[in-house]
C-alpha positions as CSV (number, residue, x, y, z in Angstrom):
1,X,68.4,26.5,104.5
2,X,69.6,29.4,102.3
3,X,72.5,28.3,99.6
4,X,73.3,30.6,96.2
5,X,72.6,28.9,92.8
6,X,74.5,30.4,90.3
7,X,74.3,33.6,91.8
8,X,70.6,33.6,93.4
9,X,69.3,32.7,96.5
10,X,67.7,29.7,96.7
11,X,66.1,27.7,99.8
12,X,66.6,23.9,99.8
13,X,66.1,21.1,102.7
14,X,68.7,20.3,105.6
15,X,70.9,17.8,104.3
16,X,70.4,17.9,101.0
17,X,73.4,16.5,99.0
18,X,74.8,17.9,95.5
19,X,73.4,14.9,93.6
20,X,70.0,15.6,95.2
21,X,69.9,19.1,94.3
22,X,70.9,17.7,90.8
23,X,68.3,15.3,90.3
24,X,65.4,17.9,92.1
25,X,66.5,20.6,89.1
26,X,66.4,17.4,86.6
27,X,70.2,17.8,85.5
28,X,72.0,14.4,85.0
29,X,75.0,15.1,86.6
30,X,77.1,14.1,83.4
31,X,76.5,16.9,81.5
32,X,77.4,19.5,84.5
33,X,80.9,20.3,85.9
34,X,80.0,21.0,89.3
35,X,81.7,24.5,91.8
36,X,81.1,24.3,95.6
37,X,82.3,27.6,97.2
38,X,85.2,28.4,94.4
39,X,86.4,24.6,94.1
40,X,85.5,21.9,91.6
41,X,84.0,18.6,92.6
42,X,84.9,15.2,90.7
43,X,81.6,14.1,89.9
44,X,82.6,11.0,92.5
45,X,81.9,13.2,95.5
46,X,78.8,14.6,94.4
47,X,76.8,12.0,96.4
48,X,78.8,12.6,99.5
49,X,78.7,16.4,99.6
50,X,76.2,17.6,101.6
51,X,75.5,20.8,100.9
52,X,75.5,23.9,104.1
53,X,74.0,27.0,104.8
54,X,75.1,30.0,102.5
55,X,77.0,27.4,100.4
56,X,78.1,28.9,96.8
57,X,77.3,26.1,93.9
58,X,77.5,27.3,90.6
59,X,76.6,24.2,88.1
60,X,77.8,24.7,84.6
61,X,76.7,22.9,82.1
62,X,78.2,21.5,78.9
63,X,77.3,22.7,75.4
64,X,77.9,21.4,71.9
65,X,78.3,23.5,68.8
66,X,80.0,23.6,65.7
């Protein structure tokens, strides 16, 4: 199944969820604010969503400076 990661294609399983793809790229979903197709989901969900064919996810991540 084809979805686009931040922009790129990138092929994943059937029924992967959100939090998978998280933990398969190593990103504690803590630290990431999560977009599925132009909406934000609470970090509750992420478990739930299952993710679909040509799905858009961008994951942003958050940074500290000063």
């Amino acid at each position: 199944m084809l979805i686009y990661l931040n922009g790129s294609p990138k092929t994943i399983t059937d029924s992967k969820t959100v939090a998978g793809l998280l933990q398969d790229l190593a990103i504690p979903h803590a630290l990431v604010v999560v977009e599925l197709n132009k909406t934000i989901l609470h970090p509750d969900s992420h478990a739930a969503t299952v993710l679909k064919d040509n799905d858009q996810m961008e994951i942003i991540r958050f940074v500290g400076g000063g």
